[in-house]
Backbone as a printed PyTorch tensor [residue, N CA C, xyz], in Angstrom:
tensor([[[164.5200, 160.9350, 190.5980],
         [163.6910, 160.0010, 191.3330],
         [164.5570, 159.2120, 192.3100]],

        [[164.0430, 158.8720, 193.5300],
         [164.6720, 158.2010, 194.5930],
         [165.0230, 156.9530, 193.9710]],

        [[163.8040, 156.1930, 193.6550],
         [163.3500, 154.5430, 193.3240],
         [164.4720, 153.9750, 194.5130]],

        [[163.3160, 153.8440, 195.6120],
         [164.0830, 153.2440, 196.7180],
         [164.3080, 151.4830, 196.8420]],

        [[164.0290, 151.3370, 195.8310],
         [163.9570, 149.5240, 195.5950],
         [164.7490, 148.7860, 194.8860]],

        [[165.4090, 150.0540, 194.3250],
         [166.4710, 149.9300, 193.4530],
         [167.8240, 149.3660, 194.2380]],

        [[168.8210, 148.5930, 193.3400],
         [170.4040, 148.1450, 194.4920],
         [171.0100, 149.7430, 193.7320]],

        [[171.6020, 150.2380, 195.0170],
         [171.9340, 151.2940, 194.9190],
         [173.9150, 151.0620, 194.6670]],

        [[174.3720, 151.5250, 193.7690],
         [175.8960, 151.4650, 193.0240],
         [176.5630, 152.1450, 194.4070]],

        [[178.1520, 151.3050, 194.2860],
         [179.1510, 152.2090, 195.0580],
         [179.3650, 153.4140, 194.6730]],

        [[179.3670, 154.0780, 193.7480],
         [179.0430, 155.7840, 193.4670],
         [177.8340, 156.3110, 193.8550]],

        [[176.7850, 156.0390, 193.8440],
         [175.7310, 156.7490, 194.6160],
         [175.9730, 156.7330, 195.7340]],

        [[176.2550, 155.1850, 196.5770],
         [176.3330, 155.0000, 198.4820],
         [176.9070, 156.0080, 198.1700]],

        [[178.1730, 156.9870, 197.8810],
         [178.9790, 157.6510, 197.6900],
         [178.3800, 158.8520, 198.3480]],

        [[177.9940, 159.1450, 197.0560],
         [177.5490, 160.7200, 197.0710],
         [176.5730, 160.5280, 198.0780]],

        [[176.0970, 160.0810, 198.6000],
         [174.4650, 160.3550, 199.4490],
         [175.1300, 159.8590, 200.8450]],

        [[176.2860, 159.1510, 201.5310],
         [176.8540, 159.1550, 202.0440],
         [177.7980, 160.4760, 202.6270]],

        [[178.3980, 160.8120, 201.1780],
         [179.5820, 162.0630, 201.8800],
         [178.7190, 162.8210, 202.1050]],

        [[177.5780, 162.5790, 201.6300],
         [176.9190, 164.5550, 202.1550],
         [176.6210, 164.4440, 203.7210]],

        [[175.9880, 163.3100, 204.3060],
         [176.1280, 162.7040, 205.6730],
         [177.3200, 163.4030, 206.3300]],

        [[178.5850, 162.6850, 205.2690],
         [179.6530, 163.5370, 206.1480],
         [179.7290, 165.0380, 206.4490]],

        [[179.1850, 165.9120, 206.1570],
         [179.3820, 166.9960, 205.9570],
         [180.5780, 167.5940, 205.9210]],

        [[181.3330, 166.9290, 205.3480],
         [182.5520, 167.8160, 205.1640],
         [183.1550, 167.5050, 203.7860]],

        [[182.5700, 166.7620, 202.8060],
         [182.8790, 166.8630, 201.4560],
         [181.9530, 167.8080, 200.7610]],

        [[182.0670, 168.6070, 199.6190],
         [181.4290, 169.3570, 199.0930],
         [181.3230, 169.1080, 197.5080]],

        [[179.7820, 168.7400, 197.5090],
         [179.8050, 168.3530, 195.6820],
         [179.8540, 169.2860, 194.9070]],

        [[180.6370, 169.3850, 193.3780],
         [180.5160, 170.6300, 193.1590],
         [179.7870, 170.1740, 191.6770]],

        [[178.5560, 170.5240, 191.6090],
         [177.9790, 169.8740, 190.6560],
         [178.2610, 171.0630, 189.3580]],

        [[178.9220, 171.7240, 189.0650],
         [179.5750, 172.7100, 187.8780],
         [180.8330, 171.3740, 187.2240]],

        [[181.1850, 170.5650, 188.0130],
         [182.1190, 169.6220, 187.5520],
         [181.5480, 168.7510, 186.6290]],

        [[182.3290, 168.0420, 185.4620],
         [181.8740, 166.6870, 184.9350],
         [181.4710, 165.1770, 185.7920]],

        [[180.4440, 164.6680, 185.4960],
         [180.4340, 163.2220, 186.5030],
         [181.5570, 163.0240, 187.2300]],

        [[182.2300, 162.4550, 185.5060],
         [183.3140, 161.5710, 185.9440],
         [184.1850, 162.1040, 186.2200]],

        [[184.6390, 163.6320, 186.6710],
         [185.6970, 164.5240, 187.5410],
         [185.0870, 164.6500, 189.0000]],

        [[183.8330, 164.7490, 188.9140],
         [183.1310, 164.6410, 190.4380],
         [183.4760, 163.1560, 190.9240]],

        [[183.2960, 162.3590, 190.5020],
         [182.9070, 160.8010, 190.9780],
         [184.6140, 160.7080, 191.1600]],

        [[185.8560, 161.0970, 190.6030],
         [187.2600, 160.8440, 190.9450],
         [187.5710, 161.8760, 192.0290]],

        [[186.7370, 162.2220, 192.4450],
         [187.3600, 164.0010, 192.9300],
         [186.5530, 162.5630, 194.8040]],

        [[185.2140, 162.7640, 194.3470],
         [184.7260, 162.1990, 195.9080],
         [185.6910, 160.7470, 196.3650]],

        [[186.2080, 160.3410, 195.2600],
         [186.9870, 158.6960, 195.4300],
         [188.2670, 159.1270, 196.7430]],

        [[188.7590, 160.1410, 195.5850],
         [190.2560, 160.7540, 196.6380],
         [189.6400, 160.9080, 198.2420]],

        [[188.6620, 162.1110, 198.1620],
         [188.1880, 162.3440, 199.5080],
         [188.1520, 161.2500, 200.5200]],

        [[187.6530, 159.9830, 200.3720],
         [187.5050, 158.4650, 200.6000],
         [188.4770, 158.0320, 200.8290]],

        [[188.8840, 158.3750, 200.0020],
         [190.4330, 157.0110, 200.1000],
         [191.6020, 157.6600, 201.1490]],

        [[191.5830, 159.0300, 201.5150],
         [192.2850, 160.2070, 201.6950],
         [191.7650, 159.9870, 203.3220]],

        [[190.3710, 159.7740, 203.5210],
         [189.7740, 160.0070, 204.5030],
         [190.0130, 158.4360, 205.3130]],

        [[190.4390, 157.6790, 204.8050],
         [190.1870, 156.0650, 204.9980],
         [188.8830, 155.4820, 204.7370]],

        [[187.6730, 155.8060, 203.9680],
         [186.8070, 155.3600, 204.3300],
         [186.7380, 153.8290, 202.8970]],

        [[187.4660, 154.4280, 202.1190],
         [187.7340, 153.3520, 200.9830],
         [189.3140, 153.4020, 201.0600]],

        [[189.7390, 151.7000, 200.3800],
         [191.1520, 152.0120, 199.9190],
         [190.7630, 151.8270, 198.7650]],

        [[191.9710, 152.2210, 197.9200],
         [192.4730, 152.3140, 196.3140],
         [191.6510, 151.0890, 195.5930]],

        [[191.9950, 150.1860, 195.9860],
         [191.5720, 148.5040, 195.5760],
         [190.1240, 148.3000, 195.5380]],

        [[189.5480, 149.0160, 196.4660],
         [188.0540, 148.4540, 196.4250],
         [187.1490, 149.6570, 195.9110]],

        [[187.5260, 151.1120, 195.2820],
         [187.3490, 151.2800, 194.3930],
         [186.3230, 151.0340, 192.8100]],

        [[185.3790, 151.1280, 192.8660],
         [184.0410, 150.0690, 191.9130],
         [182.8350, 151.3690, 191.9860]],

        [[182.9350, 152.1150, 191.0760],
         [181.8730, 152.9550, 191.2350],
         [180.6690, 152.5040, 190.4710]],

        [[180.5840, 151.5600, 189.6300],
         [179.1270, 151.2050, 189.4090],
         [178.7900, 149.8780, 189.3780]],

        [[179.6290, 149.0560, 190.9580],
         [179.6730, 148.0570, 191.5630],
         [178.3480, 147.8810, 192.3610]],

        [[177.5950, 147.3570, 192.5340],
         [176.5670, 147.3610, 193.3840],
         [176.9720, 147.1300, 195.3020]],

        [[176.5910, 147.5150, 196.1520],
         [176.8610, 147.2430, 197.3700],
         [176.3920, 146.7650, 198.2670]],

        [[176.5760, 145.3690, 198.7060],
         [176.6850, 144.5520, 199.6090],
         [175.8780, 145.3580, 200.8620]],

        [[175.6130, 144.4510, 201.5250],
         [175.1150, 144.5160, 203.2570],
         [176.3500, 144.7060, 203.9520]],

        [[177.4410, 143.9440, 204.1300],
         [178.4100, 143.7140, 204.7620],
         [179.8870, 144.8300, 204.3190]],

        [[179.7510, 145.3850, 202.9140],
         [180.2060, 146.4120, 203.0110],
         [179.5820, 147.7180, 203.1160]],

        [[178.5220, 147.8390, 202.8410],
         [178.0380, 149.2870, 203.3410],
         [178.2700, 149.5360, 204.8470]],

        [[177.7790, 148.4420, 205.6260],
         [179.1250, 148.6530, 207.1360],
         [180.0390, 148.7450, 206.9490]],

        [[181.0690, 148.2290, 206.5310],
         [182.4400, 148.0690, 206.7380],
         [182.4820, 149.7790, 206.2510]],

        [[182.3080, 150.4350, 205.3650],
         [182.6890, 151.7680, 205.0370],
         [182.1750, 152.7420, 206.0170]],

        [[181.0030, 152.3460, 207.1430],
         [180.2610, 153.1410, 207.7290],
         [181.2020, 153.0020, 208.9040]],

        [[181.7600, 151.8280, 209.4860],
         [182.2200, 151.8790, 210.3810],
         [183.6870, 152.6520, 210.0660]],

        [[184.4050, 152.2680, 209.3270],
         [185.5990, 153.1620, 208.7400],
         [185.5810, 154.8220, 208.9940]],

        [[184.6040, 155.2360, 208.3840],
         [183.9890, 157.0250, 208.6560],
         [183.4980, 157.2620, 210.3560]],

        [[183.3820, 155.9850, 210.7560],
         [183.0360, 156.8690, 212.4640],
         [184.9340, 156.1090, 213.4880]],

        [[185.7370, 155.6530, 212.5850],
         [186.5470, 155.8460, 213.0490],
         [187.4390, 154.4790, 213.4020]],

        [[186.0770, 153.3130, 213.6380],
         [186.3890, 152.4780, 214.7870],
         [186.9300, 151.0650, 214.2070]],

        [[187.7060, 151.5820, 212.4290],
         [188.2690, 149.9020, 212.1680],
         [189.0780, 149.4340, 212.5170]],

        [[190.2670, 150.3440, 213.6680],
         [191.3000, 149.5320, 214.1790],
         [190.5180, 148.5670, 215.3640]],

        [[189.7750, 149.2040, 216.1220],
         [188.4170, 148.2920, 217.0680],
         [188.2240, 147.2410, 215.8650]],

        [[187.5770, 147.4290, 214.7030],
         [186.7370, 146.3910, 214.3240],
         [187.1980, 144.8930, 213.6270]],

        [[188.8720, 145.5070, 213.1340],
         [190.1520, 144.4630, 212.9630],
         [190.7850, 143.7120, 214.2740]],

        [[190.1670, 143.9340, 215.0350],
         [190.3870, 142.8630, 216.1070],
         [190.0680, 141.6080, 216.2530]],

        [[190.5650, 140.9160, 215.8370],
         [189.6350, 139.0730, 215.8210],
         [189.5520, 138.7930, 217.1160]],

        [[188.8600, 137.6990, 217.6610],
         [188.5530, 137.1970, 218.4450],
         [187.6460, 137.9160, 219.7380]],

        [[187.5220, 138.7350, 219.3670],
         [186.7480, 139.6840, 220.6850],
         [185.4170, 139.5460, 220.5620]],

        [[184.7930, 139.7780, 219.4470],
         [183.0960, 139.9980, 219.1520],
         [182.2030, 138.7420, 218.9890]],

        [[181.1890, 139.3710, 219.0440],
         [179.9930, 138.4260, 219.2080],
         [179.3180, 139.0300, 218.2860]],

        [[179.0980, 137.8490, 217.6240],
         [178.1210, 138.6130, 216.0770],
         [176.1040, 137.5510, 216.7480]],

        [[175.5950, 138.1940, 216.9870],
         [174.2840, 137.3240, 217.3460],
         [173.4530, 136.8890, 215.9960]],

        [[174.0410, 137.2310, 214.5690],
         [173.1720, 137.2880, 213.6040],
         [173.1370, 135.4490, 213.4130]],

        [[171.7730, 135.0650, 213.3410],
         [171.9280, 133.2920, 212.8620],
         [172.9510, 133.2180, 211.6510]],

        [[173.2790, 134.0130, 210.7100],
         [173.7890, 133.8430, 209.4900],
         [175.3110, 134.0070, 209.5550]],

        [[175.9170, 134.2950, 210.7990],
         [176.9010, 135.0380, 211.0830],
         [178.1470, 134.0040, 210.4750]],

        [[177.5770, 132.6460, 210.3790],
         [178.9610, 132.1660, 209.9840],
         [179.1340, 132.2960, 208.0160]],

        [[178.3270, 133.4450, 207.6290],
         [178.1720, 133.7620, 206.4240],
         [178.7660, 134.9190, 205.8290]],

        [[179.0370, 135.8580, 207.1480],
         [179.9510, 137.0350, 206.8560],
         [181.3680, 137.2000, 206.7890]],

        [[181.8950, 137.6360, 205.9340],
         [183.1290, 137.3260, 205.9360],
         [184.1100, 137.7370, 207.1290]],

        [[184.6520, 136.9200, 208.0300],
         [185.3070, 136.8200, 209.0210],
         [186.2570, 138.0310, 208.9190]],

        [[186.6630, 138.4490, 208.1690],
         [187.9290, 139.9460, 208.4180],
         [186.3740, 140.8920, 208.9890]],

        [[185.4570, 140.5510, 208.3630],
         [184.1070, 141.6580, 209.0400],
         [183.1450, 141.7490, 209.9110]],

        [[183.5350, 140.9070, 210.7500],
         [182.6110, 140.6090, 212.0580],
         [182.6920, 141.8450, 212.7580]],

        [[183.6690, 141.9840, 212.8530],
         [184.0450, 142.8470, 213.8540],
         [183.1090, 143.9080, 213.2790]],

        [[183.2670, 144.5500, 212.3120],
         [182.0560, 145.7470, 211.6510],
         [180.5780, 145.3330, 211.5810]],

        [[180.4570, 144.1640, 211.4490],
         [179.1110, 143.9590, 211.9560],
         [178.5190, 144.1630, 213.3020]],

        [[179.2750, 143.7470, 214.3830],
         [178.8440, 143.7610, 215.4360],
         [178.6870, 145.1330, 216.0030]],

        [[179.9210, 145.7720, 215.7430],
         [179.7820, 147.5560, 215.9540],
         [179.1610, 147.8820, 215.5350]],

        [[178.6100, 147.4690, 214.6030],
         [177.2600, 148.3530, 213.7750],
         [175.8280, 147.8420, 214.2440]],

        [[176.0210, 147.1500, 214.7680],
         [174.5660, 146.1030, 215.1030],
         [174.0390, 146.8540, 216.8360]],

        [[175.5130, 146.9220, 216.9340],
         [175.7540, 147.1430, 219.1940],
         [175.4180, 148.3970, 218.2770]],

        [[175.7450, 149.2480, 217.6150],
         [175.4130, 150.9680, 217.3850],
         [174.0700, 151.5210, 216.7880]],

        [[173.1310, 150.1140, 216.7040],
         [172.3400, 150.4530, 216.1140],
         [172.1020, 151.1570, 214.7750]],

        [[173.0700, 150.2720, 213.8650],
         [173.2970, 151.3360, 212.4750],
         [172.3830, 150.2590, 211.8570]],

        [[172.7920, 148.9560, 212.0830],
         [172.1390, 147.9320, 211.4180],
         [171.0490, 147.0150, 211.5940]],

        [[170.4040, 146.3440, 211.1960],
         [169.6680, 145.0930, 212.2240],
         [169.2780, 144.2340, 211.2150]],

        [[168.7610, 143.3860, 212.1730],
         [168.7750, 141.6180, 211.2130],
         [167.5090, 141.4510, 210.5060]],

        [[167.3620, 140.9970, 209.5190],
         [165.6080, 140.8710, 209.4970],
         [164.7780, 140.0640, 210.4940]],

        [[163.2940, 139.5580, 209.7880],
         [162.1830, 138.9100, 210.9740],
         [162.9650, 137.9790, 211.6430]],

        [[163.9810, 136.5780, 210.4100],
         [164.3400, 135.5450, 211.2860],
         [165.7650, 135.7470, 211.8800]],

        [[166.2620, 136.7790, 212.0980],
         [167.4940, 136.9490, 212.9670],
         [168.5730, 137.2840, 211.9370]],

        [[168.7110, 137.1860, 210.6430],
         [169.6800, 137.1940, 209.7290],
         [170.4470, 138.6020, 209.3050]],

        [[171.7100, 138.4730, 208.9630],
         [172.1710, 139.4710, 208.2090],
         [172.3200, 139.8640, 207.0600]],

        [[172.7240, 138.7920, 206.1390],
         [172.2540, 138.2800, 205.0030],
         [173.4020, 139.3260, 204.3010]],

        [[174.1240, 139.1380, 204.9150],
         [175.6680, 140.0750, 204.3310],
         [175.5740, 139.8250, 203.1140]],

        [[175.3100, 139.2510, 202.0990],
         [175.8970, 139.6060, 200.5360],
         [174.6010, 140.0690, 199.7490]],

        [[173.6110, 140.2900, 200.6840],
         [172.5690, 140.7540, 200.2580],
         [172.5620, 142.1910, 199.5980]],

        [[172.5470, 142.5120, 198.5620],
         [172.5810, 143.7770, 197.8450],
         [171.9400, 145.0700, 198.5800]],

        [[172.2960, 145.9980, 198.6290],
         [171.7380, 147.0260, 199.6510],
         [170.9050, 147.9650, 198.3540]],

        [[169.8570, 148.5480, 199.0570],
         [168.8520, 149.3190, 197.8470],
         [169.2650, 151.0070, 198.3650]],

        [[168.5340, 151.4980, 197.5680],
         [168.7600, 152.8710, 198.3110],
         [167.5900, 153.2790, 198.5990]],

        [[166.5220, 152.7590, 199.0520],
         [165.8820, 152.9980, 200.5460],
         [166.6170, 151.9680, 201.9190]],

        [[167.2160, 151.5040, 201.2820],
         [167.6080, 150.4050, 202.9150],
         [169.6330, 151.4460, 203.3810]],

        [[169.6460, 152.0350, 201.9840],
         [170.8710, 153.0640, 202.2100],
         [170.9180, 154.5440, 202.8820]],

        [[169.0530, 154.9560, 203.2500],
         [168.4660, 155.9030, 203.5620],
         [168.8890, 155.7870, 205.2720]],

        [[168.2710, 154.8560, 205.1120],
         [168.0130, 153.9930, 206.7830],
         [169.3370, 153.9420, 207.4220]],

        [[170.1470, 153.4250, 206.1800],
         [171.6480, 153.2290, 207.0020],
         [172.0630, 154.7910, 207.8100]],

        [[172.2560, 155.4890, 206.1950],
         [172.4590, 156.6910, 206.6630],
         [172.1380, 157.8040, 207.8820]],

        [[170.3240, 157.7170, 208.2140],
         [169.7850, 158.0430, 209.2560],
         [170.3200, 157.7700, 210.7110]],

        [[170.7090, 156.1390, 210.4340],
         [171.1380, 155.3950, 211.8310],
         [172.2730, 155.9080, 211.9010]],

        [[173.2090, 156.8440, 210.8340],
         [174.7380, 156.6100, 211.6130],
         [174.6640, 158.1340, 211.9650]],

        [[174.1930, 158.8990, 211.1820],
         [173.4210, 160.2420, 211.5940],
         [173.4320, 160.6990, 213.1380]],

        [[172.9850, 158.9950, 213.7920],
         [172.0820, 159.5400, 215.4360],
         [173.4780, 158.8040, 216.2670]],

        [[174.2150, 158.9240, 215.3510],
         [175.6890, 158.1260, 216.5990],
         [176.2440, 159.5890, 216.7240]]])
């Protein structure tokens, strides 16, 4: 079952993510927990996670499901740049400042968007229907 209402774990974003990538391959003949260490390497290997942040049945944030999305299209030495960006979200002085920069690339890329009253609401738990959406949007970059 999808249950898109559900907060979707850093091991699922995972798997439903790399397949996006198309270039990891699940090999479901494996055990979980040899699959779930096997996709970590790929990640960590790939830059899209480091070692440290690591949390497979961590729930995931608004503000990092960008930060990993922007990582996989390439652009975190762009997005570690301080002082350059413009975050338009009202909430913006709520995101953690090393991550503006991934917000805004993701916002200008149309991966992300604010709700009705303008917000980002970065520590807001991400579901996996709102992880569908992500996915779709980075899909069309």
């Amino acid at each position: 079952e999808f249950k898109p209402n559900e907060n979707i774990t850093q091991k699922d974003f995972f798997l439903l993510f790399s397949k996006a990538l198309g270039d990891y391959w699940y090999d479901p003949s494996l055990p979980e927990d040899e699959e779930v260490e096997r996709l970590y390497s790929y990640l960590i290997r790939q830059g899209i996670v480091k070692a440290e942040e690591k949390d497979p049945d961590a729930d995931v944030s608004r503000e990092d499901a960008v930060k990993f999305i922007i990582r996989a299209l390439k652009y975190d030495k762009v997005a570690d740049i301080k002082g350059i960006f413009v975050c338009d979200f009202n909430d913006a002085d709520a995101i953690n400042p090393d991550l503006i920069g991934y917000v805004a690339i993701a916002s200008g890329l149309r991966i992300i968007s604010g709700d009705v009253n303008g917000n980002f609401n970065p520590q807001k738990l991400l579901t996996r229907g709102q992880t569908a959406a992500l996915i779709y949007n980075y899909l069309q970059k």
